[in-house]
PDBQT receptor file of N, H, CA, C and O in Angstrom, charges set to zero:
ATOM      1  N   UNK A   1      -1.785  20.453   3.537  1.00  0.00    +0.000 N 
ATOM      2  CA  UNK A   1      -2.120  19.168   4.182  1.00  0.00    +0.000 C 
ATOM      3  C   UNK A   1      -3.063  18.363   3.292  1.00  0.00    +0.000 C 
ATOM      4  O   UNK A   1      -3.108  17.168   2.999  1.00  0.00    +0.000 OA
ATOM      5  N   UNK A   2      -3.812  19.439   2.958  1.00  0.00    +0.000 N 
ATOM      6  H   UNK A   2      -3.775  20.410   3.196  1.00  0.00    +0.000 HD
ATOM      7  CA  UNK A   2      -4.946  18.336   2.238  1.00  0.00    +0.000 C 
ATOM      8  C   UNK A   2      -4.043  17.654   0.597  1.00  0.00    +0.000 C 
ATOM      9  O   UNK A   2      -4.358  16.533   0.198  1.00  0.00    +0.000 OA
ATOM     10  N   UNK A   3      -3.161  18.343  -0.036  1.00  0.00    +0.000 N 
ATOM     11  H   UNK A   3      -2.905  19.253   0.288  1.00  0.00    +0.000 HD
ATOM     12  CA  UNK A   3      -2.897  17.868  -1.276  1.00  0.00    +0.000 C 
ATOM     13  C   UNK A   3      -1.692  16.567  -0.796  1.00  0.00    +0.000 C 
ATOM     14  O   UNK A   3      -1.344  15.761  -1.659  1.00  0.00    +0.000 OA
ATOM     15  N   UNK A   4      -1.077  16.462   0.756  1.00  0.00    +0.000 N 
ATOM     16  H   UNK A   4      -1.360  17.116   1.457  1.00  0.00    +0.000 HD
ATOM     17  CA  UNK A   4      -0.392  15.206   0.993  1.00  0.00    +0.000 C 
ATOM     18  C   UNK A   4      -1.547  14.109   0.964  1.00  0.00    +0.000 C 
ATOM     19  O   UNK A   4      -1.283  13.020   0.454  1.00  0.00    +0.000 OA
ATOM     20  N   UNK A   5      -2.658  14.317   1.424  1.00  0.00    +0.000 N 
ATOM     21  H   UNK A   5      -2.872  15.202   1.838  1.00  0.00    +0.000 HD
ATOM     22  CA  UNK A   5      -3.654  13.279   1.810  1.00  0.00    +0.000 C 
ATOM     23  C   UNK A   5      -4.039  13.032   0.436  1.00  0.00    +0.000 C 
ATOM     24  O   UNK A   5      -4.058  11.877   0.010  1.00  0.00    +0.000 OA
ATOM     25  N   UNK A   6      -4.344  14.005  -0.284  1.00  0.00    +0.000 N 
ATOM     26  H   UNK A   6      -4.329  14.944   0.061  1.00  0.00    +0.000 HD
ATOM     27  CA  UNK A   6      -4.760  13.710  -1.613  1.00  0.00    +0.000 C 
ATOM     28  C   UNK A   6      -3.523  12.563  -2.375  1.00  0.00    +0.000 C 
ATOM     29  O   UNK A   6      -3.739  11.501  -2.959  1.00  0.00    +0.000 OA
ATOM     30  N   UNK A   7      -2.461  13.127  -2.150  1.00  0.00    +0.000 N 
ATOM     31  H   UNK A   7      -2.285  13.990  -1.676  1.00  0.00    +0.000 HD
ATOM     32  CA  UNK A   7      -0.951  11.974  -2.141  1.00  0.00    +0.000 C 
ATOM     33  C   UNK A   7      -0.825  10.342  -2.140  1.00  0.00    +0.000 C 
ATOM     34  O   UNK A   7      -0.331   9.526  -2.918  1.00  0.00    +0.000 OA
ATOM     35  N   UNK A   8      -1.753  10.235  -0.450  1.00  0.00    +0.000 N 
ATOM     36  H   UNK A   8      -2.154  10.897   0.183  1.00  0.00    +0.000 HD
ATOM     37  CA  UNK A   8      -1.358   9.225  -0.056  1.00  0.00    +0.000 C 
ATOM     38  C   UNK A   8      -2.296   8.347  -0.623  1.00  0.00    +0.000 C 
ATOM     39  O   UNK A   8      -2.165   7.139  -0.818  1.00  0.00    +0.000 OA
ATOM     40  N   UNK A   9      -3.876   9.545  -1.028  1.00  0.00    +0.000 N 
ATOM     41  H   UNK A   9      -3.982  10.527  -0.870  1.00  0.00    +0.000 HD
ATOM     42  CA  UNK A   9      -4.702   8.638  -1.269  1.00  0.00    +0.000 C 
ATOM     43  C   UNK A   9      -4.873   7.942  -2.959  1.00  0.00    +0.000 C 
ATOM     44  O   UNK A   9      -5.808   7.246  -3.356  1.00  0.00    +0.000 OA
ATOM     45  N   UNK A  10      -3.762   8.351  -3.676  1.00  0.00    +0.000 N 
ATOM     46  H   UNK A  10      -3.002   8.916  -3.353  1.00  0.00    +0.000 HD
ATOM     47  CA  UNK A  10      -3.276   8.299  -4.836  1.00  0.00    +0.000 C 
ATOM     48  C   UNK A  10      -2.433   6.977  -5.000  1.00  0.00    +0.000 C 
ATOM     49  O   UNK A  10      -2.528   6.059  -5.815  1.00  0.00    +0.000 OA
ATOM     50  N   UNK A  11      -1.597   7.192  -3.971  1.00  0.00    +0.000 N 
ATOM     51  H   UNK A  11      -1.520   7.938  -3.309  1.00  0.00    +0.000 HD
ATOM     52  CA  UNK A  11      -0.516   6.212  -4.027  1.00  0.00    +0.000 C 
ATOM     53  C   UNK A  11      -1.217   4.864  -3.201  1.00  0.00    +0.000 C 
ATOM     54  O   UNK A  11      -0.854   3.825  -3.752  1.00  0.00    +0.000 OA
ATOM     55  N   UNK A  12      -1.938   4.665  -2.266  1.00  0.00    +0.000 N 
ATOM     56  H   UNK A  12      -2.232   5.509  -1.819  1.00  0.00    +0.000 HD
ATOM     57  CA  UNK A  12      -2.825   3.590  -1.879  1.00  0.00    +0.000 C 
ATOM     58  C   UNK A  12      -3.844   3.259  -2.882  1.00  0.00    +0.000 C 
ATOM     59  O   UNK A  12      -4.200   2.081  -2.920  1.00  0.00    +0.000 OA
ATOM     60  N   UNK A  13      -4.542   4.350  -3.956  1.00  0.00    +0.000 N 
ATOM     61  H   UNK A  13      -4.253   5.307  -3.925  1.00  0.00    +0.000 HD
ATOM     62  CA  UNK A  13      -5.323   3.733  -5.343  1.00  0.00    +0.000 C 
ATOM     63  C   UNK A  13      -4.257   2.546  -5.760  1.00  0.00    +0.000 C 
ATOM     64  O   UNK A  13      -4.388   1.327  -5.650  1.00  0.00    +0.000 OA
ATOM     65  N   UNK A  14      -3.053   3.396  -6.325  1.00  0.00    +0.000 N 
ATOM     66  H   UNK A  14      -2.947   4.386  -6.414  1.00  0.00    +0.000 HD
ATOM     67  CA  UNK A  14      -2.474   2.799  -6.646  1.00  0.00    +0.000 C 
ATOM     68  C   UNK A  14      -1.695   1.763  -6.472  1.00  0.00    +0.000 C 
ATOM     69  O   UNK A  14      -1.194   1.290  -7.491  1.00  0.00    +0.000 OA
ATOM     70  N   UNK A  15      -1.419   1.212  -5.322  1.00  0.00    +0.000 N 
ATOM     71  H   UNK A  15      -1.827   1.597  -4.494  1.00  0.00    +0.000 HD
ATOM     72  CA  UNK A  15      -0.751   0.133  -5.246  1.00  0.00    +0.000 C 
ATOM     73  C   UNK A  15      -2.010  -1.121  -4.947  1.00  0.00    +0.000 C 
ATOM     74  O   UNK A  15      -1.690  -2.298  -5.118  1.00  0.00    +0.000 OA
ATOM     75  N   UNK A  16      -3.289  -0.805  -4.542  1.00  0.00    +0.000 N 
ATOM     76  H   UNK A  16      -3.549   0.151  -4.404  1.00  0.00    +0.000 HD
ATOM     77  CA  UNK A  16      -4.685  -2.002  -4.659  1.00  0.00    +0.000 C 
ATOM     78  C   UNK A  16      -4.162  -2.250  -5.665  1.00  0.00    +0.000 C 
ATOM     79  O   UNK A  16      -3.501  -3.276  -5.827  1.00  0.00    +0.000 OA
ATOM     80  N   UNK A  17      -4.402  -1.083  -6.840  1.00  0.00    +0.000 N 
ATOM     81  H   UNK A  17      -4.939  -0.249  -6.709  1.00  0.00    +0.000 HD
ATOM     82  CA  UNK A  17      -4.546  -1.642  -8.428  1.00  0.00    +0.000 C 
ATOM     83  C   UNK A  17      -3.242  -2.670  -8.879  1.00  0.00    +0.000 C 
ATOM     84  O   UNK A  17      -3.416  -3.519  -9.754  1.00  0.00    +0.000 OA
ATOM     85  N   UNK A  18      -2.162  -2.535  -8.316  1.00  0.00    +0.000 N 
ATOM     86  H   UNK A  18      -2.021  -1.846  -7.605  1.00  0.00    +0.000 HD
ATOM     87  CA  UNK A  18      -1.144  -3.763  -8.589  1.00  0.00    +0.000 C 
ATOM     88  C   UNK A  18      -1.282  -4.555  -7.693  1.00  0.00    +0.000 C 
ATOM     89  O   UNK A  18      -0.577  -5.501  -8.043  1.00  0.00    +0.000 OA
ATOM     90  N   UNK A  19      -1.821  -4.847  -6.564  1.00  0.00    +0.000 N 
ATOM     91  H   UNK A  19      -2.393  -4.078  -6.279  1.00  0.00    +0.000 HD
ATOM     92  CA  UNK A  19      -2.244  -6.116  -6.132  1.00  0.00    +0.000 C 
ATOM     93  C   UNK A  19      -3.120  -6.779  -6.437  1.00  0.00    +0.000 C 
ATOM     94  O   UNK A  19      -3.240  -7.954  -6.089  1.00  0.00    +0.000 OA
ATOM     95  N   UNK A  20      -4.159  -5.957  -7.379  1.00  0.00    +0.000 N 
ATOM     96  H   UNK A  20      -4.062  -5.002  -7.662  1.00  0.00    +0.000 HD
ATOM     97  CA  UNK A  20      -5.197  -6.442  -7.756  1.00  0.00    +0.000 C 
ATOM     98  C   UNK A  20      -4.738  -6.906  -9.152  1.00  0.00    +0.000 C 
ATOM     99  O   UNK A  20      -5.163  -8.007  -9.501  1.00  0.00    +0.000 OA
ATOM    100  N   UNK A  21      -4.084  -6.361  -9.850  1.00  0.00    +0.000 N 
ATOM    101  H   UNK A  21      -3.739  -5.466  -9.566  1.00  0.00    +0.000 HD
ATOM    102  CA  UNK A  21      -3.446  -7.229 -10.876  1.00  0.00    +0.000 C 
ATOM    103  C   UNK A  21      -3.084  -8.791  -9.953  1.00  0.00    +0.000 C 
ATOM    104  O   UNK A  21      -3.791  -9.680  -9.479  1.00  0.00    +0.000 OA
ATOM    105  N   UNK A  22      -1.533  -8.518 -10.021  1.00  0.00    +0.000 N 
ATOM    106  H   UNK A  22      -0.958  -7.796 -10.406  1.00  0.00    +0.000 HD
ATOM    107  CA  UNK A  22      -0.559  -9.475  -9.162  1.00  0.00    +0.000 C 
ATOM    108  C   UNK A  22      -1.789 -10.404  -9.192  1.00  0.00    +0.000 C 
ATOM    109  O   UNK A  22      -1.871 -11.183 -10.141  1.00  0.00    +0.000 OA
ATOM    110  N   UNK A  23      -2.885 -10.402  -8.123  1.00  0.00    +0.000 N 
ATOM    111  H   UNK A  23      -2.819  -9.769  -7.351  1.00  0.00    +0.000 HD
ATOM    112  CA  UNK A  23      -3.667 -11.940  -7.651  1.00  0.00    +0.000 C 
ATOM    113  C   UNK A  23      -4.423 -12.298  -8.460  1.00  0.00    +0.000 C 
ATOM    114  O   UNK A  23      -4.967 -13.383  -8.255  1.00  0.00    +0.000 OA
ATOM    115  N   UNK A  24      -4.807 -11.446  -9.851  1.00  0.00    +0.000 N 
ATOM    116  H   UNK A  24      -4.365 -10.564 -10.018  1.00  0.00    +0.000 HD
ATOM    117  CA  UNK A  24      -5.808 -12.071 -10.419  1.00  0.00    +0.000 C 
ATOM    118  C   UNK A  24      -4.758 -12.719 -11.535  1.00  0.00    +0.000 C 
ATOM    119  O   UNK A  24      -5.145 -13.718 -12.141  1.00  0.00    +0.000 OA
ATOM    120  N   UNK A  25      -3.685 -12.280 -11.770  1.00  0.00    +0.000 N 
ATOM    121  H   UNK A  25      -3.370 -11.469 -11.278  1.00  0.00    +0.000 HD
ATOM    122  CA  UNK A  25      -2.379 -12.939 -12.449  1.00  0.00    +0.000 C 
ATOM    123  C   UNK A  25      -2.370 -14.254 -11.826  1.00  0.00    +0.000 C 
ATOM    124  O   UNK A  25      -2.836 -15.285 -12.311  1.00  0.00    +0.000 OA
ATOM    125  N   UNK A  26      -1.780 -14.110 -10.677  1.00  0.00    +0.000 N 
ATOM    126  H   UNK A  26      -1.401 -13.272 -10.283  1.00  0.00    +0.000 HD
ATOM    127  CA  UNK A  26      -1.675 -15.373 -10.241  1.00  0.00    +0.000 C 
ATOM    128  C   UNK A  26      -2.889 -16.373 -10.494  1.00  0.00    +0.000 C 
ATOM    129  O   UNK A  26      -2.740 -17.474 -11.023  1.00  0.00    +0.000 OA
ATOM    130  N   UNK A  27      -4.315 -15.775  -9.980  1.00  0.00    +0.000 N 
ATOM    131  H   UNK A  27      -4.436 -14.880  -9.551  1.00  0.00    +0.000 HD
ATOM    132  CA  UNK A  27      -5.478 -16.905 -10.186  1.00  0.00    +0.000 C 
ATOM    133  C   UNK A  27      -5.321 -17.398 -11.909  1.00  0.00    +0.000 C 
ATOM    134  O   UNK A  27      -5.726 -18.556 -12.004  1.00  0.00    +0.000 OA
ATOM    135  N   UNK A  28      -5.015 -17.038 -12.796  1.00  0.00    +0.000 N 
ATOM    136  H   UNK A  28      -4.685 -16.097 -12.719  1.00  0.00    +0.000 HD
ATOM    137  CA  UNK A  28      -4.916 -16.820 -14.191  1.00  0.00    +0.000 C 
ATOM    138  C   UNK A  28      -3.828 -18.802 -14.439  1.00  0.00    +0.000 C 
ATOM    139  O   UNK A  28      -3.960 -19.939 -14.893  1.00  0.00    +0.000 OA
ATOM    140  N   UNK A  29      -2.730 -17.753 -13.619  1.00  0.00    +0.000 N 
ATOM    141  H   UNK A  29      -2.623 -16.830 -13.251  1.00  0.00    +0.000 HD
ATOM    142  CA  UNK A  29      -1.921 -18.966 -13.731  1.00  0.00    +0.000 C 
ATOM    143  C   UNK A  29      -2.249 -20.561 -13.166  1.00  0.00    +0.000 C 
ATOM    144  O   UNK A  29      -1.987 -21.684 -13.597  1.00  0.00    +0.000 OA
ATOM    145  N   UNK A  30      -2.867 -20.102 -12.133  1.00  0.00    +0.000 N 
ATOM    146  H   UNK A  30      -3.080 -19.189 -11.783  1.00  0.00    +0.000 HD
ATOM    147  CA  UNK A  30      -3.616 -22.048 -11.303  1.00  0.00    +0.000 C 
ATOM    148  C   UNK A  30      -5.061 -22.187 -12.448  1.00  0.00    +0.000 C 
ATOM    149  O   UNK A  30      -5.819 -23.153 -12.371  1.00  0.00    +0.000 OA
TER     150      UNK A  30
């Protein structure tokens, strides 16, 4: 159980970090 949570909490790092790209991309572009 704990290494799914460890999982999810991997894959939620990871997808901030491409939204956090993505919007500062976008602010880049205006």
């Amino acid at each position: 159980m704990r290494t799914r949570s460890t999982q999810l909490a991997i894959e939620s790092v990871q997808s901030a970090a491409v939204l956090y790209i993505v919007v500062h991309q976008n602010l880049d572009l205006y």
